[in-house]
N, C-alpha and C positions, 0 to 999 in steps of 0.2 A: 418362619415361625412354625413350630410345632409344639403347642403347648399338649403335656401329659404330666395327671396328676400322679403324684407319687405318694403314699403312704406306709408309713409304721404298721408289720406284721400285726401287733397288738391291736393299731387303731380299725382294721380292717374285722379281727375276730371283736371285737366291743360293738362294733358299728358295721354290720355285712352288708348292710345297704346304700354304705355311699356311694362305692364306684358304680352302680345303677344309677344312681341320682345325677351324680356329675358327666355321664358317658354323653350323655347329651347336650350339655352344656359345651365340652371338648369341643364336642363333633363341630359346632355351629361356627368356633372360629376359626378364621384362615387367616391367612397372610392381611388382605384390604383390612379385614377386620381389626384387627390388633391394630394395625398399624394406627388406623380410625382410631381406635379409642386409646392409644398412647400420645395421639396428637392431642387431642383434647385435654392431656393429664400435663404434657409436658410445652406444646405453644399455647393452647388455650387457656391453663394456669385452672382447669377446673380441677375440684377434689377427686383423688381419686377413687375413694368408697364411692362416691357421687357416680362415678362415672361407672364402673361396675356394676350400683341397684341399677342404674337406667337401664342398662344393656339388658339385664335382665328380664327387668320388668317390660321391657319392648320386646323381646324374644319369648316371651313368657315361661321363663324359667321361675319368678317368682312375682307374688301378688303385692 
């Protein structure tokens, strides 16, 4: 897995500060990573937004 966000030229000149915000986010997953939090979504049957805030809110990408 190499997850790389992709954006809309537009969305990028509206909003210049995403790809700073999310670089760091990228960075943090690897391979165990994902694979972790895909288990979770697909044998563990949790929600996936669910699974997402958490990762975040443990990695402290948001409050």
């Amino acid at each position: 897995y190499e997850p790389t966000p992709v954006f809309r030229d537009a969305i990028i000149a509206a909003y210049p500060g995403i790809p700073g915000i999310l670089e760091p986010v990228f960075k943090s997953l690897n391979q165990v990573k994902l694979q972790t939090l895909n288990a979770r979504i697909a044998f563990g049957g949790e929600d996936p937004k669910a699974v997402a805030t958490s990762y975040l809110k443990e990695n402290g990408f948001l409050k």
